[in-house]
C-alpha positions as a Markdown table, in Angstrom:
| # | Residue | x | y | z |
|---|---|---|---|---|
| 1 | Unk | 97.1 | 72.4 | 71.7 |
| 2 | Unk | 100.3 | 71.6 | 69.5 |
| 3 | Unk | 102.8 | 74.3 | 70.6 |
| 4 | Unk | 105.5 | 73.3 | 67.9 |
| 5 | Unk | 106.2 | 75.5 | 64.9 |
| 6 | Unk | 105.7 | 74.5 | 61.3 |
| 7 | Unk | 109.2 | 74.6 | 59.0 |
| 8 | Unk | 107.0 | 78.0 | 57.7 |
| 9 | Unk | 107.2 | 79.9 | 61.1 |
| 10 | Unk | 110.1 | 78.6 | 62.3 |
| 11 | Unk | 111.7 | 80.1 | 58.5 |
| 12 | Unk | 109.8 | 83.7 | 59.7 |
| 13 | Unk | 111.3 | 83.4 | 63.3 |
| 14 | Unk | 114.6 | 83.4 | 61.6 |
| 15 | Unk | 113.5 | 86.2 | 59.2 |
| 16 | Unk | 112.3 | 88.3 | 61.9 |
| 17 | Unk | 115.4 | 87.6 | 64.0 |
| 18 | Unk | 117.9 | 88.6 | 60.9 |
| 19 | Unk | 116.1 | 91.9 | 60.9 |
| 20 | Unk | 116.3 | 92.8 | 64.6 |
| 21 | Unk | 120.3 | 91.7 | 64.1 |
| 22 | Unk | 120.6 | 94.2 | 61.4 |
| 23 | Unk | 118.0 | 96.9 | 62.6 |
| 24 | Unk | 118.1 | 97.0 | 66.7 |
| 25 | Unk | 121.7 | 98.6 | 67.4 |
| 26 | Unk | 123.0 | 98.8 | 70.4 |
| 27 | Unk | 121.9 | 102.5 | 71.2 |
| 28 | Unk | 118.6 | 101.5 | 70.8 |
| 29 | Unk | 118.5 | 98.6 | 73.0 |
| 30 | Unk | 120.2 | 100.8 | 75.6 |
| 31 | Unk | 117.7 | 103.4 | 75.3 |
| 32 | Unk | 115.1 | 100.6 | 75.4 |
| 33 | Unk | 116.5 | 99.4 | 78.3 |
| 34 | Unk | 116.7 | 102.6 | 80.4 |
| 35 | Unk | 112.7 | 103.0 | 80.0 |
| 36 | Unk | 110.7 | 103.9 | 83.2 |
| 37 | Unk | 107.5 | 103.1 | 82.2 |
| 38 | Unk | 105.5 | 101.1 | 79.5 |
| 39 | Unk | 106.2 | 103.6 | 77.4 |
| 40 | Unk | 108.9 | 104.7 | 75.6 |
| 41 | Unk | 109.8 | 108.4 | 75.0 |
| 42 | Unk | 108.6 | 110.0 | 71.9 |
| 43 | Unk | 111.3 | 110.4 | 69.5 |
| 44 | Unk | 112.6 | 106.5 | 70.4 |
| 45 | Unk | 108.7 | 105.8 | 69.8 |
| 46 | Unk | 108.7 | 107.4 | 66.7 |
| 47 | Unk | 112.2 | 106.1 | 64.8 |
| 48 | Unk | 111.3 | 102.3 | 65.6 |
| 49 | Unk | 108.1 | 103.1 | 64.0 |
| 50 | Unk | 109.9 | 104.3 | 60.9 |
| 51 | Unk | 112.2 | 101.2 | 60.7 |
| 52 | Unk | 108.9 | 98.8 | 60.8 |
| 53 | Unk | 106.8 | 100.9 | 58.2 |
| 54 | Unk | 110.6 | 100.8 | 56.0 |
| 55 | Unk | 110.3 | 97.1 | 56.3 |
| 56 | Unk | 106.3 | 96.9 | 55.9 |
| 57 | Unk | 106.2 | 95.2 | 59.7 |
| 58 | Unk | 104.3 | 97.7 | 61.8 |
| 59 | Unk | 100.9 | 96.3 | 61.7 |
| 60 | Unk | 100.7 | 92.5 | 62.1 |
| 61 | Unk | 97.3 | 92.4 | 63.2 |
| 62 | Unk | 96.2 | 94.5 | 60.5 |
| 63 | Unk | 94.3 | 93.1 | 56.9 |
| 64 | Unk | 97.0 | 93.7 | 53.8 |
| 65 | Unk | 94.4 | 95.8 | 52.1 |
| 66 | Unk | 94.8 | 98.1 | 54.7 |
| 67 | Unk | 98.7 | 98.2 | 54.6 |
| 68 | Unk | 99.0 | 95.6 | 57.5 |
| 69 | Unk | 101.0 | 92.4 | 57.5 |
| 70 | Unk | 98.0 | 90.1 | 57.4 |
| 71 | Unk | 99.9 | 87.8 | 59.4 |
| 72 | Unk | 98.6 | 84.7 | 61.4 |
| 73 | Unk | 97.6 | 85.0 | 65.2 |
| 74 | Unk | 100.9 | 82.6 | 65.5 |
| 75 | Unk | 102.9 | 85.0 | 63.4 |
| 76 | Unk | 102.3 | 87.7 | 65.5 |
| 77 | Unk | 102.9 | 85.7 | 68.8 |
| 78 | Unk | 106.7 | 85.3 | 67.2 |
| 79 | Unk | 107.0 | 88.6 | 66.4 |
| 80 | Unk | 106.0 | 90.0 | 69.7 |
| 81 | Unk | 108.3 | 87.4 | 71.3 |
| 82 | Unk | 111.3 | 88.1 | 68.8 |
| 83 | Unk | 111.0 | 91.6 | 70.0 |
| 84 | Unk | 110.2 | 91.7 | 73.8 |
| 85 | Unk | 113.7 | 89.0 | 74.3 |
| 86 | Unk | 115.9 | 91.1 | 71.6 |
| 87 | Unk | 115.0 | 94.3 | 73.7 |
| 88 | Unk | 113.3 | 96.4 | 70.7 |
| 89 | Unk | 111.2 | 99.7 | 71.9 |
| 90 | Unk | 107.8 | 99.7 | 71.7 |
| 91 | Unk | 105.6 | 102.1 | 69.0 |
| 92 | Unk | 102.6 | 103.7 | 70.4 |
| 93 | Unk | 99.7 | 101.9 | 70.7 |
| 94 | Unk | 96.8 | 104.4 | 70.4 |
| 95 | Unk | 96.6 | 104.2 | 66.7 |
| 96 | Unk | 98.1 | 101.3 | 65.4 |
| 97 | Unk | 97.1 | 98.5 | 68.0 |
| 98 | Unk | 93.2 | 100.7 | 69.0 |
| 99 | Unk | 91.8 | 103.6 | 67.0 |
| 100 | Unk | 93.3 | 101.9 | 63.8 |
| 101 | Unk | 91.6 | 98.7 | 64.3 |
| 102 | Unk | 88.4 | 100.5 | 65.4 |
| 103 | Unk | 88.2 | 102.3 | 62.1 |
| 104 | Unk | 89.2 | 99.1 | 60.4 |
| 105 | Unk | 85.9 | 97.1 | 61.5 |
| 106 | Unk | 83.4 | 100.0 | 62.4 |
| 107 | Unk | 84.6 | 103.0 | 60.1 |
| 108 | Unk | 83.2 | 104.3 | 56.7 |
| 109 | Unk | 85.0 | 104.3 | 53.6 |
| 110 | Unk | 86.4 | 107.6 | 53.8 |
| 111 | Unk | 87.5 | 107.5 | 57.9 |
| 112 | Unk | 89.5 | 104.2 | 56.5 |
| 113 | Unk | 91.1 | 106.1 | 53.7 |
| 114 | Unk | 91.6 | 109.1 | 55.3 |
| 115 | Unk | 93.0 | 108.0 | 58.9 |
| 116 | Unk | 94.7 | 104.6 | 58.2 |
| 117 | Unk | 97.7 | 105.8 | 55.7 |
| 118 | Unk | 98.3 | 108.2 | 58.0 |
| 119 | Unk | 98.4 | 105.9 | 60.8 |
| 120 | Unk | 100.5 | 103.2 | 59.4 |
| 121 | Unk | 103.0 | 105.6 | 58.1 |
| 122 | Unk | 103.3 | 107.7 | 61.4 |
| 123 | Unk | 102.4 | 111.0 | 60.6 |
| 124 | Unk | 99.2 | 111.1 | 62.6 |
| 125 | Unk | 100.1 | 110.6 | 66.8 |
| 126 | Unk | 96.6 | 109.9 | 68.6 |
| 127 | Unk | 95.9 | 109.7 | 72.5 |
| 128 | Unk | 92.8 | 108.1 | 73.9 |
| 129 | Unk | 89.8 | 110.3 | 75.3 |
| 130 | Unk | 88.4 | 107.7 | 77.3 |
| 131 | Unk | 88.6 | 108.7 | 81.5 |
| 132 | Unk | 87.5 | 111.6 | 83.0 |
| 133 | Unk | 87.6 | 113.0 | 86.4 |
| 134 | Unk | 84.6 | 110.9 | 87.6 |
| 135 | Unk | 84.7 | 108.1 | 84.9 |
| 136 | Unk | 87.6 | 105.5 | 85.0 |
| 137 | Unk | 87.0 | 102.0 | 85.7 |
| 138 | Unk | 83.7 | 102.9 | 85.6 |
| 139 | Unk | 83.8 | 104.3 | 81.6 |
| 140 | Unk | 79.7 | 104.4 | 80.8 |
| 141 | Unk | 79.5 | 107.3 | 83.6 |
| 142 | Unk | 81.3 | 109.4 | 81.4 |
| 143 | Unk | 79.7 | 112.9 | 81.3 |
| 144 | Unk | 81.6 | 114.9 | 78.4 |
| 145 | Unk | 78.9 | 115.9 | 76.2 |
| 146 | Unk | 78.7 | 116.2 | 72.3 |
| 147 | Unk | 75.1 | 118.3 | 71.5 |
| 148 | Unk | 74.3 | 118.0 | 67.5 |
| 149 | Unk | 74.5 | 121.5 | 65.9 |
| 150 | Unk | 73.8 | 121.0 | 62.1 |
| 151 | Unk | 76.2 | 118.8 | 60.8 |
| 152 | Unk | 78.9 | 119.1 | 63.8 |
| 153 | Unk | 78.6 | 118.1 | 67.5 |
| 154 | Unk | 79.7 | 120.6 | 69.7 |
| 155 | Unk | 81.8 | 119.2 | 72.8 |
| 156 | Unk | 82.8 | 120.2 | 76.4 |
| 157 | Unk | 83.4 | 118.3 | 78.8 |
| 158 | Unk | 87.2 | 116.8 | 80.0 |
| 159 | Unk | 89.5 | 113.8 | 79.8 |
| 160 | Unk | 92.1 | 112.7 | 82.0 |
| 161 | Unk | 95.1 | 110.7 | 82.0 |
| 162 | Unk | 95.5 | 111.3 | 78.3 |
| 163 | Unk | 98.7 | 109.6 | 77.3 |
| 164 | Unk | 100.9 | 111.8 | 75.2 |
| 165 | Unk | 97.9 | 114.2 | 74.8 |
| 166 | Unk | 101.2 | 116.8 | 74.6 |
| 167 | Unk | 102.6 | 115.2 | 71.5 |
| 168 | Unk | 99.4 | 114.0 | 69.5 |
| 169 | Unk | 97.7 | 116.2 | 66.7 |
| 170 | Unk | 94.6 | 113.3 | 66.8 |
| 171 | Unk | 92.4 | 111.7 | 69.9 |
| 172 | Unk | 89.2 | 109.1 | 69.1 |
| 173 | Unk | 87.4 | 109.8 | 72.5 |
| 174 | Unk | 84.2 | 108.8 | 73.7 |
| 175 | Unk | 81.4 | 111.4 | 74.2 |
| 176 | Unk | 77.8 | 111.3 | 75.7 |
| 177 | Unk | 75.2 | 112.4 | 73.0 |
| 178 | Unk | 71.9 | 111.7 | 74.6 |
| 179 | Unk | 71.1 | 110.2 | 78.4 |
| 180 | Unk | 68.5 | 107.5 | 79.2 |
| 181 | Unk | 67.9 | 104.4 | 81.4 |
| 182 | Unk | 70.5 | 102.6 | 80.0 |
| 183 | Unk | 74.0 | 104.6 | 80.6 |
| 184 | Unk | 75.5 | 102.9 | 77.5 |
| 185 | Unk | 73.1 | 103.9 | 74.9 |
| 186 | Unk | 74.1 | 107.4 | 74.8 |
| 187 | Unk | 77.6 | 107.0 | 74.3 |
| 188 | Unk | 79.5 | 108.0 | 70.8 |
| 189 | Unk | 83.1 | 107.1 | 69.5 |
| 190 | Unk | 84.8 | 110.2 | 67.7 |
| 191 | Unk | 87.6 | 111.4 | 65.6 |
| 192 | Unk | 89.0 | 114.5 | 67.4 |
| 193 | Unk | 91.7 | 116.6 | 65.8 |
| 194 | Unk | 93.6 | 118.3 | 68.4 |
| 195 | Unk | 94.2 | 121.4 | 66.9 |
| 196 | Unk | 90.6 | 122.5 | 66.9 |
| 197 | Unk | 89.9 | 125.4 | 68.6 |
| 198 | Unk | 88.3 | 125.2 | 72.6 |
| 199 | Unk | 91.1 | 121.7 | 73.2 |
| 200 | Unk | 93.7 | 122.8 | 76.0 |
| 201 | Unk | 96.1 | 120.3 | 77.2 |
| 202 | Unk | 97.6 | 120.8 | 80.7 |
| 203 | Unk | 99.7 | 118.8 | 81.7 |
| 204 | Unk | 99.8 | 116.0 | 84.9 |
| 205 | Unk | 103.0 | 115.3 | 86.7 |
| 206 | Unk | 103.5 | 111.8 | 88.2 |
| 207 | Unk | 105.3 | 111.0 | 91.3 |
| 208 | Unk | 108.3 | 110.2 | 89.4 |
| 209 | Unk | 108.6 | 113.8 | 87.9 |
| 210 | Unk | 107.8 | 113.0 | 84.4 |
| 211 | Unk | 105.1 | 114.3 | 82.1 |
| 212 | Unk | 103.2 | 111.4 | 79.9 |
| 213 | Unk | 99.8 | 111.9 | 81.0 |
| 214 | Unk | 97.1 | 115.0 | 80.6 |
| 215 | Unk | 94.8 | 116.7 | 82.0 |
| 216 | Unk | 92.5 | 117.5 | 78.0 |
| 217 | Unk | 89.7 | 120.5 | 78.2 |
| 218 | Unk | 87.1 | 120.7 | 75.7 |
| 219 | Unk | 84.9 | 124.4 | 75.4 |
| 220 | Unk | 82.5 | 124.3 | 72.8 |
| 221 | Unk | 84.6 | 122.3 | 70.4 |
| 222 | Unk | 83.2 | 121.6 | 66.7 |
| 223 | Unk | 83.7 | 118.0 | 65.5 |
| 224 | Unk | 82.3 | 117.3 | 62.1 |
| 225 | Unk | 79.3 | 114.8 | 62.2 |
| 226 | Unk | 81.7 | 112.5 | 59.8 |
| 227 | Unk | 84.2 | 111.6 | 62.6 |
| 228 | Unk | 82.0 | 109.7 | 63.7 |
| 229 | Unk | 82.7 | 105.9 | 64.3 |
| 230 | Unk | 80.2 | 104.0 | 63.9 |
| 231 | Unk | 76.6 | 105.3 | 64.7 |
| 232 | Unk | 75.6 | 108.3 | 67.2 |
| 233 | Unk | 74.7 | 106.7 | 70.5 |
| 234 | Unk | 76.7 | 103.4 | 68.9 |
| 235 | Unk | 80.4 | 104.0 | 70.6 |
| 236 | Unk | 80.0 | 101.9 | 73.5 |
| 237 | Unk | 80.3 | 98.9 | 71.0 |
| 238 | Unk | 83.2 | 100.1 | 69.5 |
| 239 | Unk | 84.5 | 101.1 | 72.6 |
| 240 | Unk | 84.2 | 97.4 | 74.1 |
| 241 | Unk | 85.9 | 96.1 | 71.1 |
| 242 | Unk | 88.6 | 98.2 | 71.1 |
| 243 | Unk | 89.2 | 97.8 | 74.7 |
| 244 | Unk | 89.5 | 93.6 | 73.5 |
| 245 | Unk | 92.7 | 95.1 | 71.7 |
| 246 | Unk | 94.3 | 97.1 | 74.4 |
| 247 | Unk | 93.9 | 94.2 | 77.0 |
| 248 | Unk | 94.2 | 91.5 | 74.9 |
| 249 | Unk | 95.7 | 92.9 | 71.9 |
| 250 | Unk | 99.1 | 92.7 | 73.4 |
| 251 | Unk | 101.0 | 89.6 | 75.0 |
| 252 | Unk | 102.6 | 90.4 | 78.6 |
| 253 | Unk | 104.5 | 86.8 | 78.5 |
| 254 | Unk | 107.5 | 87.1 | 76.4 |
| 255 | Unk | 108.3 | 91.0 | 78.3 |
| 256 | Unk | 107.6 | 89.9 | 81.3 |
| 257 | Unk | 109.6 | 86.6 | 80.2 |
| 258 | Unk | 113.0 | 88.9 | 79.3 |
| 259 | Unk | 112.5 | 91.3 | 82.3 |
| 260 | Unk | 112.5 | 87.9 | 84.4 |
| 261 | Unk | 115.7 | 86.9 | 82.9 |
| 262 | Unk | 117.5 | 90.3 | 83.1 |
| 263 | Unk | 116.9 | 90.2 | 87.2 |
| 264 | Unk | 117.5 | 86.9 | 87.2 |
| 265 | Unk | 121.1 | 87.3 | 85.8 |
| 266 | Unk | 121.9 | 90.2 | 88.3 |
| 267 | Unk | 120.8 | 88.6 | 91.6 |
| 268 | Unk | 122.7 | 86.1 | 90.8 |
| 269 | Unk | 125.8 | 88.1 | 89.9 |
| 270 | Unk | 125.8 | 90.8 | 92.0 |
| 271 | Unk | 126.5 | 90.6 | 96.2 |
| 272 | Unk | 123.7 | 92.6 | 98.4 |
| 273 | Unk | 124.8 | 94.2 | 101.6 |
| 274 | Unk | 125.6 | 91.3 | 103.4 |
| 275 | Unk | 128.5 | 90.2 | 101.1 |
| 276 | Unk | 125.8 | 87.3 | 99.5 |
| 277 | Unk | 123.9 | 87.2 | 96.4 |
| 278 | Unk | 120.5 | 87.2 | 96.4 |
| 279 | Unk | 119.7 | 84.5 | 94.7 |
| 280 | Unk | 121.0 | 82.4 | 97.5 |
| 281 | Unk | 118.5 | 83.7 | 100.1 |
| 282 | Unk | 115.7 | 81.5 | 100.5 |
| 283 | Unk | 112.9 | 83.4 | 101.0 |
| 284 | Unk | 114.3 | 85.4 | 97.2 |
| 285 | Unk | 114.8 | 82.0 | 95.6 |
| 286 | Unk | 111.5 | 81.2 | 96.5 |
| 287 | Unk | 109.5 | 84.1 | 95.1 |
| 288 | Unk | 111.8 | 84.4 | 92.0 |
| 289 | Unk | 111.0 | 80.7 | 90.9 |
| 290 | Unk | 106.7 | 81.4 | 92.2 |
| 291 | Unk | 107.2 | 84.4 | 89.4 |
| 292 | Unk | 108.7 | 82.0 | 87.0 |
| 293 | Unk | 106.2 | 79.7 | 87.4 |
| 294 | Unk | 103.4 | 82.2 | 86.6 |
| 295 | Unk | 104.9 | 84.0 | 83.9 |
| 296 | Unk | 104.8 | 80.7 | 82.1 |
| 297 | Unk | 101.3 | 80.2 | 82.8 |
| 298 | Unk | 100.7 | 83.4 | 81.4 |
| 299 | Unk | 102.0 | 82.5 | 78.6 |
| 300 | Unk | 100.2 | 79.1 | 78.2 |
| 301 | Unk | 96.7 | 81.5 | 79.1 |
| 302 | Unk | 98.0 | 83.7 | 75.9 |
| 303 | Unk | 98.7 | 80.7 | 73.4 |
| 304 | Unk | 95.5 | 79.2 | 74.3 |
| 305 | Unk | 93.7 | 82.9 | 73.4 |
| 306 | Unk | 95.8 | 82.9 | 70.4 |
| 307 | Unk | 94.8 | 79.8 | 69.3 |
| 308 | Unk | 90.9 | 80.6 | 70.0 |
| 309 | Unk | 92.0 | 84.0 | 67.5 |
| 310 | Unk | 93.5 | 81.6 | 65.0 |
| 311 | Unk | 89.9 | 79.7 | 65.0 |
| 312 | Unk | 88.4 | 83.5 | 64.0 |
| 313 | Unk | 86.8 | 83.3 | 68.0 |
| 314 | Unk | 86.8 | 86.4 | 70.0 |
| 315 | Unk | 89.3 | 86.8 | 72.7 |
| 316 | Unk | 86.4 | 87.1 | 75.1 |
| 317 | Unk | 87.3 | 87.4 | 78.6 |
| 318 | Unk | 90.6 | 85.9 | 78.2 |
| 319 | Unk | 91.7 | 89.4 | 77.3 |
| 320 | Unk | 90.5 | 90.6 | 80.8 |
| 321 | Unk | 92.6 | 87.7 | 82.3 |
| 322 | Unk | 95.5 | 88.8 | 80.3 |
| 323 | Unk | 95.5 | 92.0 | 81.4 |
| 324 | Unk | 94.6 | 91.3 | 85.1 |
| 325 | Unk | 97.5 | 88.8 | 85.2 |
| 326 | Unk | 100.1 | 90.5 | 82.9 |
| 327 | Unk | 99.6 | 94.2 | 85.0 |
| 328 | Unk | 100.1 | 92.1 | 88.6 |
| 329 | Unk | 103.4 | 90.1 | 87.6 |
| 330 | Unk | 104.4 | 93.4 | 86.4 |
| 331 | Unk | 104.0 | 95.0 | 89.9 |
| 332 | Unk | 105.9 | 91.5 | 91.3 |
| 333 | Unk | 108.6 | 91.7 | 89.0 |
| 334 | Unk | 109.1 | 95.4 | 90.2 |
| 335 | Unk | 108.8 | 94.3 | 93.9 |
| 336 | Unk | 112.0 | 91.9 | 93.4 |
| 337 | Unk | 114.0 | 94.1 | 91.4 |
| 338 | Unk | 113.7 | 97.2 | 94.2 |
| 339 | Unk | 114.7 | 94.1 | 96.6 |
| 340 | Unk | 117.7 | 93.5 | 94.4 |
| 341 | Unk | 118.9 | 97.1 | 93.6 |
| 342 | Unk | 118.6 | 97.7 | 97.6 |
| 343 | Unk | 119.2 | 101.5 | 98.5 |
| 344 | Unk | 120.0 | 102.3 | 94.6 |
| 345 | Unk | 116.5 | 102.0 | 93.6 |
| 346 | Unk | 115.7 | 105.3 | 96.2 |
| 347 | Unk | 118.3 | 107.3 | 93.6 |
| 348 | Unk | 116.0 | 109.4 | 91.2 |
| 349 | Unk | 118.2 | 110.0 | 88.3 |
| 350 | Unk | 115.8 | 110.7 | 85.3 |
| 351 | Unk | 118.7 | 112.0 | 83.4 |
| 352 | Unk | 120.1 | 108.7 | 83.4 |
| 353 | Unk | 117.0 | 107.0 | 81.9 |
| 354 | Unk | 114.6 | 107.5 | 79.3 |
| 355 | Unk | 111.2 | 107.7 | 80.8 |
| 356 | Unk | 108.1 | 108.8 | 78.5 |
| 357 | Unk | 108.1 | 112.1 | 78.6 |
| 358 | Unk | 109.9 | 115.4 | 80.0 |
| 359 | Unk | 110.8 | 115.5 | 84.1 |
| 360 | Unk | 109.8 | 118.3 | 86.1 |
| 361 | Unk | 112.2 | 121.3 | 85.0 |
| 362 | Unk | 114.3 | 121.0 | 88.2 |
| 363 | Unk | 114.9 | 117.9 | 88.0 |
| 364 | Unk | 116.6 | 118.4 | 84.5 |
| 365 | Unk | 119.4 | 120.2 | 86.7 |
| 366 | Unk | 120.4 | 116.7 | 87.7 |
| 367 | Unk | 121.8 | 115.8 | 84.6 |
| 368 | Unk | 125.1 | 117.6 | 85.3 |
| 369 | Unk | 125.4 | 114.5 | 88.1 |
| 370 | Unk | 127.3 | 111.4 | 87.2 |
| 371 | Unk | 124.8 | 108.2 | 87.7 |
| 372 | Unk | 125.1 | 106.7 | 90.9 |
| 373 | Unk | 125.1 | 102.9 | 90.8 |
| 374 | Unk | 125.4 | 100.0 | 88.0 |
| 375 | Unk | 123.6 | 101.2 | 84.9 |
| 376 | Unk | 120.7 | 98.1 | 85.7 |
| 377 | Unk | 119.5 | 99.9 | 89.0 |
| 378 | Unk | 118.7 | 103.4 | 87.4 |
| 379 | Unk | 115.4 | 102.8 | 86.4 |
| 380 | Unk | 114.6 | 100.7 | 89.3 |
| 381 | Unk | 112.7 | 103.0 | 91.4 |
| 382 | Unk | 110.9 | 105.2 | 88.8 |
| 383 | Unk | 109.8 | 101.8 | 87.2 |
| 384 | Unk | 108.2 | 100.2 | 90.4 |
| 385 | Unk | 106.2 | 103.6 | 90.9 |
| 386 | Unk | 104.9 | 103.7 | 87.1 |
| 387 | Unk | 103.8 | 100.5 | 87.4 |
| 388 | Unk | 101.1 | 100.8 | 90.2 |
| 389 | Unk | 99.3 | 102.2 | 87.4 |
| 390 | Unk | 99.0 | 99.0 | 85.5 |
| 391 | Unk | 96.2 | 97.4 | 87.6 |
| 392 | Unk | 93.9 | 100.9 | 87.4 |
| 393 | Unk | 94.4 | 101.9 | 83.6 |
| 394 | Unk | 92.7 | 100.0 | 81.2 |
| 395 | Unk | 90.1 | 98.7 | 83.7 |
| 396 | Unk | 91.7 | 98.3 | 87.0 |
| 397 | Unk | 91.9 | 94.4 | 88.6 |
| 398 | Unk | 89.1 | 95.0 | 90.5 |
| 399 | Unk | 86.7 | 95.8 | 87.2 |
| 400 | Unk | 88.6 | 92.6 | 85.2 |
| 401 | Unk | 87.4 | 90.3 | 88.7 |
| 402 | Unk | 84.4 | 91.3 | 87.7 |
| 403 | Unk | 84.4 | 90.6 | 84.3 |
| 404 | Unk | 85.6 | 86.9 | 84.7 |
| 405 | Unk | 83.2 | 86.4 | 87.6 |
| 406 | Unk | 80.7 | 86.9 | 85.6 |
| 407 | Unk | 82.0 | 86.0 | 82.1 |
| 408 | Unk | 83.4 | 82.7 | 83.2 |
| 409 | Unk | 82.0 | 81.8 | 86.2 |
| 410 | Unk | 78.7 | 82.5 | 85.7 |
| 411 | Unk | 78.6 | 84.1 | 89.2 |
């Protein structure tokens, strides 16, 4: 595998970097910076998306017909890298990186010119219908039901942990539209707008006091036959395909790569509480540099799916391995940073940071408080707590073993 870049990429790099110079100011890297979560908050989300759609950049996995950049699978490695080490926000990923390309290879005409406009441009927000109260990991026992009723199916049923359900005015969700032997076969992908009536979105509070995920109820709510993706009884295909994209889609290495960095300037620079830096202790030293180490095979693991991409292959399980790997160095890199921040990382300070959503409403009565601690440690708890959820959403680790053991190991 010939990691070196032609005169052609290396001539984009530059392009891409010349941008971010010009583009990424310093408020929004600070804002960027003070995120608690995978997600940014809204409005953040929301303006970065309007600079890329400006510049024609937002979707680089996407065909040009489409409004996409049509770039190459190395292309969009450099991007993504250019971005996660200048510190740019992220955009959401429900439509753009998931329903878009759903639409893209399983919708109709019309879905495709009706949904992906909207989608590139920003004016539709979706959230994913996918989990419910008893189906997670385990998505084929989903229960919400869509019964046919002339040329609508009429849902109830619920979804949980719905990202930014608050925000979104569009969900593609899975629904169960016949039962048989086979749990998969009665599964359909739809196009839900969430201002139909019988949808109530209550919110869920996290540990951390902030709102990003929902509780999403469905009474008796019509869905046009159209919004369909795909066929009736069809979604868990689509389904599997778009999960590919939201475990594989993305690349974890070059974040993970610039988070690494950032702690590994400040435990070097900054004495803990017994008047040494960190980064002298052994036993730090030595799980800093086993972090390093598998950062940058996560990286090789991603260049070797990107090339398989380049060769029009599917990312196959490689995209579970990502996503097993990626969420777990996460969760390390968390680990070291509350050992480096010491007793600041127990200061919740959301009006300090910008998590993903709004904090409980008494905790907005903290914003009348001065920060406590250097500006890198206020984010240091809520972010270790948000990212337990990495190994569970998605397909927890447990569910991606499983996958590779029997994907790749033939076990």
């Amino acid at each position: 595998m010939d990691l070196a870049l032609s005169k052609e990429d290396e001539a984009f790099r530059d392009e891409v970097r010349q941008f971010l110079e010009q583009n990424l100011s310093r408020e929004i890297r600070d804002k960027t910076a003070r995120m608690t979560s995978v997600y940014a908050d809204v409005e953040l989300m929301r303006s970065w998306h309007a600079r890329l759609y400006e510049r024609g950049w937002v979707a680089p996995a996407w065909p040009r017909e489409y409004g996409g950049c049509g770039w190459s699978v190395v292309r969009r490695y450099i991007f993504a890298a250019e971005l996660a080490q200048a510190g740019a926000p992220p955009i959401s990923a429900m439509g753009v990186k998931m329903c878009g390309p759903a639409i893209i290879r399983f919708g109709t005409a019309e879905q495709k010119s009706a949904n992906l406009p909207r989608i590139i441009s920003g004016q539709d927000f979706w959230c994913q219908g996918y989990s419910e109260p008893g189906a997670g990991s385990d998505l084929a026992s989903l229960q919400m039901k869509a019964e046919p009723d002339g040329d609508s199916l009429i849902c109830t049923g619920e979804k949980i942990w719905t990202t930014h359900a608050q925000y979104a005015n569009k969900m593609f969700c899975l629904v169960r539209t016949s039962r048989g032997p086979k749990v998969q076969n009665g599964i359909t992908f739809l196009l839900v707008d969430m201002d139909t009536d019988g949808i109530a979105v209550e919110p869920i509070w996290s540990l951390t006091g902030e709102h990003i995920q929902n509780r999403v109820h469905f009474a008796n709510v019509r869905v046009p036959k159209a919004n369909v993706v795909g066929e009736i009884d069809g979604g868990w295909t689509v389904a599997k395909y778009l999960l590919e994209f939201e475990r594989g889609g993305s690349t974890f290495g070059p974040s993970l790569r610039a988070r690494l960095k950032t702690l590994k300037a400040i435990a070097g620079s900054e004495p803990d509480g017994s008047g040494h830096r960190l980064s002298d202790e052994p036993w730090f030293a030595q799980r800093l540099a086993a972090l390093e180490v598998e950062v940058e095979a996560l990286e090789l693991t991603e260049l070797r799916v990107m090339s398989a991409l380049s060769r029009g292959q599917s990312p196959g399980h490689g995209s579970s391995l990502q996503k097993l790997l990626g969420t777990e160095l996460a969760q390390v890199l968390t680990e070291l940073t509350v050992s480096v921040m010491a007793y600041y990382s127990a200061t919740h300070q959301p009006c300090a940071t910008r998590p993903g959503g709004p904090v409980l409403p008494y905790l907005t009565g903290l914003a009348a408080n001065a920060p406590v601690g250097p500006e890198h440690s206020w984010t240091a708890g809520v972010r270790y707590f948000n990212e337990r959820a990495g190994t569970i959403y998605a397909g927890s680790s447990e569910i991606q073993r499983n996958i590779l053991a029997k994907s790749a190991l033939d076990l």
